[in-house]
RODO-2510 file (C-alpha; in nm, 4 decimals, decimal comma):
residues 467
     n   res          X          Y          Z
     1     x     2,0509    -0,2057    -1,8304
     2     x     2,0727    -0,6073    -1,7446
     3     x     1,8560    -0,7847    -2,0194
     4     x     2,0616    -1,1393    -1,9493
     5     x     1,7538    -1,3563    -2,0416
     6     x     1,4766    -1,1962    -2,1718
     7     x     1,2381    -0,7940    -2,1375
     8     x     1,0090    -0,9288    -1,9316
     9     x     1,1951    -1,0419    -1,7113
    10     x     1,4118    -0,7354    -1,6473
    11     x     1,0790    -0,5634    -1,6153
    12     x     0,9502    -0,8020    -1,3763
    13     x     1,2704    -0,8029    -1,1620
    14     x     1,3038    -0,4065    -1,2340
    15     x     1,6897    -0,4894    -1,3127
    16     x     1,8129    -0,1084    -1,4394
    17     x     2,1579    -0,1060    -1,3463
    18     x     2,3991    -0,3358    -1,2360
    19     x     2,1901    -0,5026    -0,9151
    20     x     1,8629    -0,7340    -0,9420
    21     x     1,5733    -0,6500    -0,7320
    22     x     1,4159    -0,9574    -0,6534
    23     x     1,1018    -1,0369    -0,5253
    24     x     1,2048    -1,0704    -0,2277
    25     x     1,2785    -0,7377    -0,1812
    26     x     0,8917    -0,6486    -0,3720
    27     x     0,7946    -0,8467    -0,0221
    28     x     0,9386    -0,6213     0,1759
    29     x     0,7933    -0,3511     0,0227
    30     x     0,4346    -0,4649     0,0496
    31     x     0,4937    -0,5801     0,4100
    32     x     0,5954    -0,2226     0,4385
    33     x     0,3083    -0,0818     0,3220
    34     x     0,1018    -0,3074     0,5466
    35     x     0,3337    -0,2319     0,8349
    36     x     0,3016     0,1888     0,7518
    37     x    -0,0922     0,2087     0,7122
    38     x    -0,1216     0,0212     1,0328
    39     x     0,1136     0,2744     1,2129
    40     x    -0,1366     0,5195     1,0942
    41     x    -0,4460     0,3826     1,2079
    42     x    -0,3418     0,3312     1,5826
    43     x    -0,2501     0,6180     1,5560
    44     x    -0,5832     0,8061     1,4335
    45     x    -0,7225     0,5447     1,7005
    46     x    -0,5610     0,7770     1,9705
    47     x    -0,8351     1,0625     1,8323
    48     x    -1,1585     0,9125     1,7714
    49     x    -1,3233     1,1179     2,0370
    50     x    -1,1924     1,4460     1,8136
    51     x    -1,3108     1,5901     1,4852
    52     x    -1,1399     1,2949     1,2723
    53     x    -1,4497     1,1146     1,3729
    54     x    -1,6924     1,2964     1,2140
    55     x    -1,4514     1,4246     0,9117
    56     x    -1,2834     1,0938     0,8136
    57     x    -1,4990     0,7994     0,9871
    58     x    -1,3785     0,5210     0,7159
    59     x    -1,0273     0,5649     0,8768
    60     x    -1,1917     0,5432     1,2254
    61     x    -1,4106     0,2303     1,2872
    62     x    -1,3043    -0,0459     1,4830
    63     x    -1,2916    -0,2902     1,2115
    64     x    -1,1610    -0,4554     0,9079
    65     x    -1,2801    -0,1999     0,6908
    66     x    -1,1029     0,0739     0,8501
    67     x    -0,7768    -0,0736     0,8419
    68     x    -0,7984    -0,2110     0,4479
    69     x    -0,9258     0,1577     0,4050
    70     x    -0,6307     0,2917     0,5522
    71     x    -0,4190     0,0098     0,3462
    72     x    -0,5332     0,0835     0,0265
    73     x    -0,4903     0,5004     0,0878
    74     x    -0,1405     0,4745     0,2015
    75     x    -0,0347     0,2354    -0,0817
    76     x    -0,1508     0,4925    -0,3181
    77     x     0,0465     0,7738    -0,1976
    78     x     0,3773     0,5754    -0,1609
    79     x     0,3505     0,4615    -0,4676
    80     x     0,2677     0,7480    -0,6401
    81     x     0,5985     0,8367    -0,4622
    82     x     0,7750     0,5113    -0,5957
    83     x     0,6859     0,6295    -0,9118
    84     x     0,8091     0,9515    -0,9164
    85     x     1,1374     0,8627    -0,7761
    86     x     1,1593     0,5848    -1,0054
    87     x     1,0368     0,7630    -1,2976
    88     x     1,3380     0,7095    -1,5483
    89     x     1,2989     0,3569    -1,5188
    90     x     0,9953     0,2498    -1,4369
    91     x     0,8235     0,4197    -1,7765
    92     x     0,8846     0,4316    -2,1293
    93     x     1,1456     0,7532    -2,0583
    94     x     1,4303     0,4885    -2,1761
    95     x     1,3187     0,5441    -2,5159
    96     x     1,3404     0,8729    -2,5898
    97     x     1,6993     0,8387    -2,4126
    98     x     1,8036     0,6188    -2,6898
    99     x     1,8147     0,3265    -2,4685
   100     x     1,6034     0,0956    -2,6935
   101     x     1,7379     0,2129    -3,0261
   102     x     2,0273    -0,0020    -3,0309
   103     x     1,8178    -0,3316    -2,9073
   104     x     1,5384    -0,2170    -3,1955
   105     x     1,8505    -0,2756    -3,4352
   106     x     2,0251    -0,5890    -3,2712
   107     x     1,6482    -0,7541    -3,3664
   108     x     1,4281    -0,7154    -3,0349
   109     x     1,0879    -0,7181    -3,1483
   110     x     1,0019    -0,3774    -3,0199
   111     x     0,6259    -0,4824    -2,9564
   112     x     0,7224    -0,7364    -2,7670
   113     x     0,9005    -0,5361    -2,5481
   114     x     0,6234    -0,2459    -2,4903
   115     x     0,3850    -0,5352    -2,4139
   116     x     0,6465    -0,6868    -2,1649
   117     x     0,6895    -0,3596    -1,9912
   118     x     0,3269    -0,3420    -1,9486
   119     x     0,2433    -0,6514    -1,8364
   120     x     0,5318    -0,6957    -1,5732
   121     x     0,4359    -0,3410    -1,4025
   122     x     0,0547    -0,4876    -1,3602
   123     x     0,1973    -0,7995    -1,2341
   124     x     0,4763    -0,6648    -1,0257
   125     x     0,1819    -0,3877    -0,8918
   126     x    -0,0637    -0,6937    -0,8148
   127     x     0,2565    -0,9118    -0,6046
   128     x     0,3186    -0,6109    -0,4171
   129     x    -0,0495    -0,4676    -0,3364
   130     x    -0,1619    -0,8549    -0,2394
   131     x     0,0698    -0,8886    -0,0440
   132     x     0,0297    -0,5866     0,1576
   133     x    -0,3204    -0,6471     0,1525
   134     x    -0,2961    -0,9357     0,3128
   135     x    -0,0573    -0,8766     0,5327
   136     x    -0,2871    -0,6139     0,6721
   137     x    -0,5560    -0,9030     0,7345
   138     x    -0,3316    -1,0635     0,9536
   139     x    -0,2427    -0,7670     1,1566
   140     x    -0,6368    -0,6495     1,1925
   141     x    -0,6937    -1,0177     1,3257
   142     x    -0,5072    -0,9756     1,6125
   143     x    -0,7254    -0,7201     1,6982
   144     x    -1,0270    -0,9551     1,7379
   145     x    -1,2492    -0,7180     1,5057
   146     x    -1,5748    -0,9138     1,3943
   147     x    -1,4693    -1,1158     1,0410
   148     x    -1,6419    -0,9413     0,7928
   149     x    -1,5566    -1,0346     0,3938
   150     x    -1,8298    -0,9213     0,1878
   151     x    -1,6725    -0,5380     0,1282
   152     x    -1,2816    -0,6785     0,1164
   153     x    -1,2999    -0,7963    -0,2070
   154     x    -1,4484    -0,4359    -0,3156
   155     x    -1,1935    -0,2765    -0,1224
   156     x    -0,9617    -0,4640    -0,3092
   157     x    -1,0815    -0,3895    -0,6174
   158     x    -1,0897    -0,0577    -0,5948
   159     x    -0,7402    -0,0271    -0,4492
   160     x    -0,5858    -0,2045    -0,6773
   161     x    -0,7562    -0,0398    -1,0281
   162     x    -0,6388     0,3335    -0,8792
   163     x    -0,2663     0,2163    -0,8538
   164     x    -0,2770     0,0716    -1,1961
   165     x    -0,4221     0,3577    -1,3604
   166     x    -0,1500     0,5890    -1,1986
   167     x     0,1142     0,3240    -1,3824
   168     x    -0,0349     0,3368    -1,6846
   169     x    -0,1394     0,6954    -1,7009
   170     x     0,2130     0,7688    -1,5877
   171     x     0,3880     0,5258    -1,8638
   172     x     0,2221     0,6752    -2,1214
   173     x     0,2588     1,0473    -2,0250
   174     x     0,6090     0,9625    -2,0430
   175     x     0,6190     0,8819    -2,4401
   176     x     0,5082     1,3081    -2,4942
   177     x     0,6781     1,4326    -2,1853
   178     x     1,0422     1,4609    -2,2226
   179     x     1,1463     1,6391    -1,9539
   180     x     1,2064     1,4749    -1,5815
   181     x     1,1150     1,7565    -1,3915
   182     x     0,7623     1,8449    -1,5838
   183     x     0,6918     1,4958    -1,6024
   184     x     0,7267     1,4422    -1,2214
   185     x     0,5414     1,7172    -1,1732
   186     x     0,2385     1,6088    -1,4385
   187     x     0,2616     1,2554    -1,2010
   188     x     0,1678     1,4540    -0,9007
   189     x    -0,0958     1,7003    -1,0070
   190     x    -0,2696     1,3522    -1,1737
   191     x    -0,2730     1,1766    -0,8637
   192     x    -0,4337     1,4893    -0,6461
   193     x    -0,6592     1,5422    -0,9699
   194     x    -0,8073     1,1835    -0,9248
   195     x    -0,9259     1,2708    -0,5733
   196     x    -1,1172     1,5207    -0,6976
   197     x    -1,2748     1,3020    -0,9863
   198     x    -1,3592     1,0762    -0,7142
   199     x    -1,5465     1,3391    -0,4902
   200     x    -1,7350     1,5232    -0,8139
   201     x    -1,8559     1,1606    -0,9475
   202     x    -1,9673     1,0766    -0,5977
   203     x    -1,6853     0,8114    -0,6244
   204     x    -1,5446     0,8731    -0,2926
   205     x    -1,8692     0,8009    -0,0903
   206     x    -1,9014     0,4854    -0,2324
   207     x    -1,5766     0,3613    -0,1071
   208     x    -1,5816     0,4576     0,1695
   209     x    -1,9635     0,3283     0,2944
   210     x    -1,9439    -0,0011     0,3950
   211     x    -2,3129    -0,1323     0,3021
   212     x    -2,2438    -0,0083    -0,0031
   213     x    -1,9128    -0,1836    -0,0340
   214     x    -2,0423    -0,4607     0,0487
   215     x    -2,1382    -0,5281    -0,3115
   216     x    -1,8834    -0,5053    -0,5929
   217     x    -2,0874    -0,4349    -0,8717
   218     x    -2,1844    -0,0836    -0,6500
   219     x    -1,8281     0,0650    -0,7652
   220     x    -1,8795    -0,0133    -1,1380
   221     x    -2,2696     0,0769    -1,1724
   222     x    -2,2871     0,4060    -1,3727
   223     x    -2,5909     0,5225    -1,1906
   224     x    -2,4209     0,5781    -0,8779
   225     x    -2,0698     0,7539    -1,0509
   226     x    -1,9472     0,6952    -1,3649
   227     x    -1,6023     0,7129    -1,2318
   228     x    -1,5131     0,3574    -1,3453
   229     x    -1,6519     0,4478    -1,6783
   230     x    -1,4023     0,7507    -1,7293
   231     x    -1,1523     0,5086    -1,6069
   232     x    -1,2166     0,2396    -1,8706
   233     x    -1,2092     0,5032    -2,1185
   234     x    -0,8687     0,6632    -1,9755
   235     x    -0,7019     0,2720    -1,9967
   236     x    -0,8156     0,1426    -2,3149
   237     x    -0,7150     0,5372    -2,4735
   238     x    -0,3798     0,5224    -2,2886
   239     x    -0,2989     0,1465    -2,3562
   240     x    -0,3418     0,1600    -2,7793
   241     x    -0,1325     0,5468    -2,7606
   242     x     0,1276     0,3545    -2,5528
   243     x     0,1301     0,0498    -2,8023
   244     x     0,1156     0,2743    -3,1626
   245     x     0,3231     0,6274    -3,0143
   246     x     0,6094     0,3774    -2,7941
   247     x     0,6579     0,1119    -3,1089
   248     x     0,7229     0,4056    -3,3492
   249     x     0,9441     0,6181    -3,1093
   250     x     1,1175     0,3043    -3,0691
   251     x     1,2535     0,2391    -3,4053
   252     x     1,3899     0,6062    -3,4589
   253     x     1,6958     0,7998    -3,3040
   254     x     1,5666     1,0520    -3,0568
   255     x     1,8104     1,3784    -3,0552
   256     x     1,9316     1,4387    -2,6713
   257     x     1,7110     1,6457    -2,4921
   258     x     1,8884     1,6387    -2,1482
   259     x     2,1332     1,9005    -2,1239
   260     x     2,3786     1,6333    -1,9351
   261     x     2,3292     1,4126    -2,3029
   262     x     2,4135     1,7086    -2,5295
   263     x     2,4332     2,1100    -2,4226
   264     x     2,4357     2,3169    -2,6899
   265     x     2,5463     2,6929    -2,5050
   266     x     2,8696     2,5677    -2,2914
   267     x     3,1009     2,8370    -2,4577
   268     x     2,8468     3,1152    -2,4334
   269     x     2,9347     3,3771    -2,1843
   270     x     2,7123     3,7366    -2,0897
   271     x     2,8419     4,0394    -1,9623
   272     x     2,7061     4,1445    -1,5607
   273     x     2,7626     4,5052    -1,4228
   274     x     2,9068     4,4864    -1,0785
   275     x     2,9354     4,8414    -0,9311
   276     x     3,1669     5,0308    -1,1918
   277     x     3,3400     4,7438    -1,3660
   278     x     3,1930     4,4641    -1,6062
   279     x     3,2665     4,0740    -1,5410
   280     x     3,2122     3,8487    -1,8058
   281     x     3,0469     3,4796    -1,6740
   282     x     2,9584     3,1618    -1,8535
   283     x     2,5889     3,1779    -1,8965
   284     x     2,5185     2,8155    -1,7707
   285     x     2,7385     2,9352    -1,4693
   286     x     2,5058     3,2213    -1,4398
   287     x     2,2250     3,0123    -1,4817
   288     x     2,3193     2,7819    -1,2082
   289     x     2,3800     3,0298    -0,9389
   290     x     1,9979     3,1598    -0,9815
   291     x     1,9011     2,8406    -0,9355
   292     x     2,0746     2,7668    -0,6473
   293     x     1,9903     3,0856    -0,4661
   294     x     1,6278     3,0587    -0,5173
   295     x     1,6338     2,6597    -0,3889
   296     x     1,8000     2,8195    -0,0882
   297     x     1,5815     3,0811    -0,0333
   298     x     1,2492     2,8333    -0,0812
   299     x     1,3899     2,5708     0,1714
   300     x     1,5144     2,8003     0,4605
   301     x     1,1963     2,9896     0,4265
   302     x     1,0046     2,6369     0,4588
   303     x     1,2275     2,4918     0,7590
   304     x     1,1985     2,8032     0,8971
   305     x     0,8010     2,8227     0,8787
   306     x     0,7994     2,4244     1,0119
   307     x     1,0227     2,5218     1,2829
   308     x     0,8072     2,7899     1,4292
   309     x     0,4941     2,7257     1,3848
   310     x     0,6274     2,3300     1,5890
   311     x     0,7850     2,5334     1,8288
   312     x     0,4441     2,7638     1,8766
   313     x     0,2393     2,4853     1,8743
   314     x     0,4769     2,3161     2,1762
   315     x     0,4728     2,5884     2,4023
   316     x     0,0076     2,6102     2,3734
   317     x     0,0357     2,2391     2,4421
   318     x     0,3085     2,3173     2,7553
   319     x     0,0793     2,6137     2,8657
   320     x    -0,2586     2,4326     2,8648
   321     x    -0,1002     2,1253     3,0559
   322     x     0,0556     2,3629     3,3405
   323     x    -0,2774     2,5770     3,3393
   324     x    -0,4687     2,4888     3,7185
   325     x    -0,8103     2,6132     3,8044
   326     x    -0,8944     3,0040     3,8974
   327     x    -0,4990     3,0305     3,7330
   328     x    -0,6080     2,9787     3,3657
   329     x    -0,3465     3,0437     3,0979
   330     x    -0,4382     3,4155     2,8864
   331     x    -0,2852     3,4871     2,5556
   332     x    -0,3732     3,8475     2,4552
   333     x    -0,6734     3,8362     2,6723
   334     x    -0,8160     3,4659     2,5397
   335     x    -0,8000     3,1483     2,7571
   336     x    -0,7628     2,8494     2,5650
   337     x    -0,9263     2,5425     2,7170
   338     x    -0,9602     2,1493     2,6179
   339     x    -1,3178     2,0233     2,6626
   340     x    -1,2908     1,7102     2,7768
   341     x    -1,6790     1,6524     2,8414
   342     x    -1,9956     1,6282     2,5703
   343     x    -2,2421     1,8167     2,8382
   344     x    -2,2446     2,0996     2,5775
   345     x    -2,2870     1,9452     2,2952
   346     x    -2,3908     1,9974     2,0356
   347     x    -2,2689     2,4166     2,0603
   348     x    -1,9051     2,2565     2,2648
   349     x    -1,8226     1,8996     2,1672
   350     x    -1,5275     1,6405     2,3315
   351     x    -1,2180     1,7704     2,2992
   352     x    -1,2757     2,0392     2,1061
   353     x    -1,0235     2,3715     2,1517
   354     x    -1,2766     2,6010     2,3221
   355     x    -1,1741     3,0163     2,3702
   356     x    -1,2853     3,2214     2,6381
   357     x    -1,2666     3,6004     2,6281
   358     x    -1,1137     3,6759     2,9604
   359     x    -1,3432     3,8536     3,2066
   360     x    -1,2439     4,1972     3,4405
   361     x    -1,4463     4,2331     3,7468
   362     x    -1,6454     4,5083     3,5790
   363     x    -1,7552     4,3219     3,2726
   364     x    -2,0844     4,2036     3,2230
   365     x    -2,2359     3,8660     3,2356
   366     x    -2,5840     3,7527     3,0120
   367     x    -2,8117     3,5356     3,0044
   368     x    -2,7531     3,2073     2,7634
   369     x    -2,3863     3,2890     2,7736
   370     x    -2,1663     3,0048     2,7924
   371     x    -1,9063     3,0748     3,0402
   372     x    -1,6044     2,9288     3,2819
   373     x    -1,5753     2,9447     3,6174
   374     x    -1,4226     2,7643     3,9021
   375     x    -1,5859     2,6733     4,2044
   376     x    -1,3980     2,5191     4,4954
   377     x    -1,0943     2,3931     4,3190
   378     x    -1,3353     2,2661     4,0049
   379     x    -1,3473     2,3657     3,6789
   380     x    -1,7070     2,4353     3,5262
   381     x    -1,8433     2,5136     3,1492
   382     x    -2,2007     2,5975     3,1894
   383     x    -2,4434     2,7889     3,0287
   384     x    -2,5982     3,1166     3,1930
   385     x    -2,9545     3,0328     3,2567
   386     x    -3,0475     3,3139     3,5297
   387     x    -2,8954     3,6454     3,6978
   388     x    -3,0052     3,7380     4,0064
   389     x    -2,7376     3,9927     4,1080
   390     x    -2,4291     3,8520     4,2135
   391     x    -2,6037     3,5028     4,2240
   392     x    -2,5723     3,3674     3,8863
   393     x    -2,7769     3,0189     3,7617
   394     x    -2,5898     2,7576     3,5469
   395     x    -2,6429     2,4522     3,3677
   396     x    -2,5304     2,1936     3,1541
   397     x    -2,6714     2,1877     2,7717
   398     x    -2,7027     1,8175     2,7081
   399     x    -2,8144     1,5868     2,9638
   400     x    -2,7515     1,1804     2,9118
   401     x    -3,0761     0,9039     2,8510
   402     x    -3,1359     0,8507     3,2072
   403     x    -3,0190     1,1520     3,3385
   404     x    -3,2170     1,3522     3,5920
   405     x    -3,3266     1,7122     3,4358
   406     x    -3,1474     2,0073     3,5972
   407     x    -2,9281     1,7335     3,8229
   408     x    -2,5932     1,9485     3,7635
   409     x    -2,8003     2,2897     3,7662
   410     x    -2,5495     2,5097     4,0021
   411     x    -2,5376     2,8856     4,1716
   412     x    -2,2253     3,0594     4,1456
   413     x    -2,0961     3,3588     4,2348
   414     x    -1,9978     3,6467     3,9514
   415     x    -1,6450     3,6300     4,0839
   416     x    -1,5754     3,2663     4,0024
   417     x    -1,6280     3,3264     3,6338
   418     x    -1,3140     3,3918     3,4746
   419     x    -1,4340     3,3749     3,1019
   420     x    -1,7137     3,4002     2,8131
   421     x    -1,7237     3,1629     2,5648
   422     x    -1,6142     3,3440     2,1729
   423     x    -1,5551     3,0161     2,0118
   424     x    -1,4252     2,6626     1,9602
   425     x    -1,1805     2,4987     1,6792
   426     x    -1,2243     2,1078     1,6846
   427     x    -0,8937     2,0709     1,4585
   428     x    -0,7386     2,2210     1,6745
   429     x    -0,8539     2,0481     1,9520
   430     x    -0,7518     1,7392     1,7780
   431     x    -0,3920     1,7636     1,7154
   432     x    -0,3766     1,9021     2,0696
   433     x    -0,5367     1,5761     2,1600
   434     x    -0,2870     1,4069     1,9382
   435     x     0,0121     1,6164     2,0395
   436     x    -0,0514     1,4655     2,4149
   437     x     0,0233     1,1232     2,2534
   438     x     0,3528     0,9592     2,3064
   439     x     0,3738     0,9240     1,9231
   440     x     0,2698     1,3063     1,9042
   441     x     0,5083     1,4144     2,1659
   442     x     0,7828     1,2418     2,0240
   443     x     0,6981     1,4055     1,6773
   444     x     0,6205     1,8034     1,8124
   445     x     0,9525     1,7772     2,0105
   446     x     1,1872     1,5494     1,7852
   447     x     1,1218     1,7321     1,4735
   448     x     1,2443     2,0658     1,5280
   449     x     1,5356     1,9690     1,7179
   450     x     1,6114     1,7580     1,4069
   451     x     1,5587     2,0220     1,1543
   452     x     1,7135     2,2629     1,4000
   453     x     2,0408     2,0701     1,3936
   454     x     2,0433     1,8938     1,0455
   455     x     1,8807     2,1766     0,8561
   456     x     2,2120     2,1780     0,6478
   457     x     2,2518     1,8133     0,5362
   458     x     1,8309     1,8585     0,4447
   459     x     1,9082     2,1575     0,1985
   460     x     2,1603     2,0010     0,0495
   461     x     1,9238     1,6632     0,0015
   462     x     1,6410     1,8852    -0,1484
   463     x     1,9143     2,0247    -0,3396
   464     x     2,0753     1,7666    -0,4948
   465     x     1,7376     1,6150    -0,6150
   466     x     1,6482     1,9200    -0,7895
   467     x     1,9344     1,9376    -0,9464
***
């Protein structure tokens, strides 16, 4: 570690090993967070006639709020992800190494320093988030949304206190968790656990309503979620542990824990029956080839899984483009169909992923089915409103303001209908939507050819970090 002027500012500069990271390169990073969440919301904008609409509509709108939203949400996860890969040095982990025992005794002022590496994480959180933030105000402008500040500063706010209680939360679990691995894995169970605090405490729907965002004080008044209550609590508990537990552990030798530091069974060897002899193998050996098999195992079976179901979901996206009408594609007897119309709504809504059971001549048709026909050269999903014989009575279910009653009321013939309606999947229907994107396309059809060809270089990534 560098400490050529003072703590805080190794902290600040996050100076480890033998390299400074400056703050230019904390710029980058919050322009890339900007930069990322923005990516993500022109893309969503590709599905807003989908499901994502009506699942996710803070991520949808055509304004500010959407975008900060989207800022704010992204941030969180990558640096949730910043902290886990940074773990060992961005939390007090460096004492119970040993790596403040020797400053402790050359006269640092051990306080001092647990204060300092507090302080500079808030601060080096708040240069990074502001930035992003408002690099993400300059990128919304230029989409000429209407200028509205009264819910930024909330959005801010809120933001901002959810990255530093990850930091904190994560410092301190690191004074009682000694091992990497668990601790990493304590990191990422806390951050999907806080979503859930925020959805129980009716956290989340504050956030994300912008009349209610609008005021600040909405996201600390009790009555509405006591979420920031818990999370006062959670600071102030986590800040005087960090303080007492990190200045004591400080002044006192920690034995090595990592078996790199100090192993104690190197010479220790058991005994494994291989057909009608006996080998004898180093138990850490042993150890170490379990461990390696099972990694394998997990990531072919997961690259394997990816691969396929990409692949699958390729050649439904290929079949529904090529399908023409009266020549509808059938898998196992089901036609799959995009509904690119909201004259069924609410039973068949925009682009949802509708299934027809695939009619024979001989099957029966009802009344107030929905069905599919095709009538010279047109495609048609109507509902059955009469039978008379072979003359069969269709009609829309939701007509437009404006609209004249029974205007696309049609007779058909039985033998244009080539399906019954069985039912509809709008998520479906939305990553089909989304797959049909050049940003989709590129990601259905690059992927697997990348994890086709590079699958060995990837295990031995995932490999190497577990290790």
């Amino acid at each position: 570690m560098i400490y050529k002027n003072n703590f805080f500012t190794k902290e600040w500069k996050q100076a480890y090993i033998e390299r400074s990271i400056s703050n230019r390169n904390q710029l980058r990073f919050g322009l890339f967070l900007a930069l990322g969440s923005f990516a993500i919301y022109f893309v969503l904008q590709t599905l807003t006639q989908s499901v994502l609409y009506d699942a996710i509509p803070a991520f949808m709108l055509t304004s500010y709020f959407s975008t900060l939203y989207m800022y704010i949400t992204f941030t969180y996860i990558c640096m949730v992800v910043y902290f886990l890969s940074n773990y060992q040095h961005l939390t007090f982990a460096e004492i119970n190494m040993n790596r403040w025992y020797v400053l402790v005794n050359m006269n640092f002022n051990s306080l001092s320093m647990i204060l300092s590496k507090l302080v500079a994480r808030v601060i080096s959180i708040f240069f990074v988030y502001s930035i992003g933030f408002l690099a993400t105000l300059v990128l919304t402008s230029f989409l000429k949304y209407p200028l509205i500040i009264d819910y930024m500063f909330s959005i801010y706010i809120a933001g901002f206190i959810d990255i530093v209680l990850i930091a904190i939360v994560t410092l301190t679990s690191s004074l009682f968790i000694k091992n990497r691995a668990t601790a990493k894995y304590f990191v990422f169970i806390l951050a999907c656990l806080l979503l859930f605090v925020k959805i129980s405490t009716g956290y989340l729907k504050i956030i994300s309503d912008r009349s209610l965002m609008s005021n600040v004080l909405n996201l600390f008044d009790i009555s509405k979620s006591p979420y920031m209550l818990y999370i006062a609590i959670i600071f102030v508990a986590c800040i005087l542990t960090s303080i007492f537990y990190a200045y004591n552990s400080a002044h006192k030798y920690n034995f090595p824990f990592y078996k790199k530091d100090f192993d104690f069974a190197t010479d220790v060897e058991i005994v494994l029956s291989k057909g009608n002899t006996f080998i004898s193998i180093n138990k850490n050996s042993y150890i170490a080839r379990i461990q390696k098999t099972v990694i394998d195992n997990i990531l072919n079976a997961i690259i394997i899984i990816v691969i396929t179901l990409l692949l699958s979901f390729n050649l439904l996206v290929l079949a529904l483009s090529m399908s023409t009408p009266g020549n509808e594609v059938s898998i196992f007897g089901t036609i799959p169909y995009i509904f690119v119309s909201d004259t069924m709504k609410p039973k068949i809504m925009i682009n949802d992923l509708v299934l027809f059971k695939k009619l024979a001549p001989s099957d029966n048709v009802n009344v107030n089915d929905i069905v599919l026909y095709t009538k010279n050269n047109v495609v048609g999903i109507e509902r059955v409103k009469a039978i008379d014989k072979s003359a069969i009575t269709v009609d829309i279910d939701y007509y437009a303001p404006n609209t004249k009653l029974d205007y696309f009321k049609d007779t058909i013939n039985r033998t244009y209908i080539s399906g019954i309606y069985t039912a509809r999947n709008r998520w479906l229907g939305a990553i089909i939507l989304f797959a049909n994107t050049v940003f989709g396309r590129l990601l259905f059809l690059l992927v697997p050819a990348f994890l086709i060809f590079y699958y060995k270089p990837i295990t031995n990534f995932f490999k190497n970090i577990s290790q």
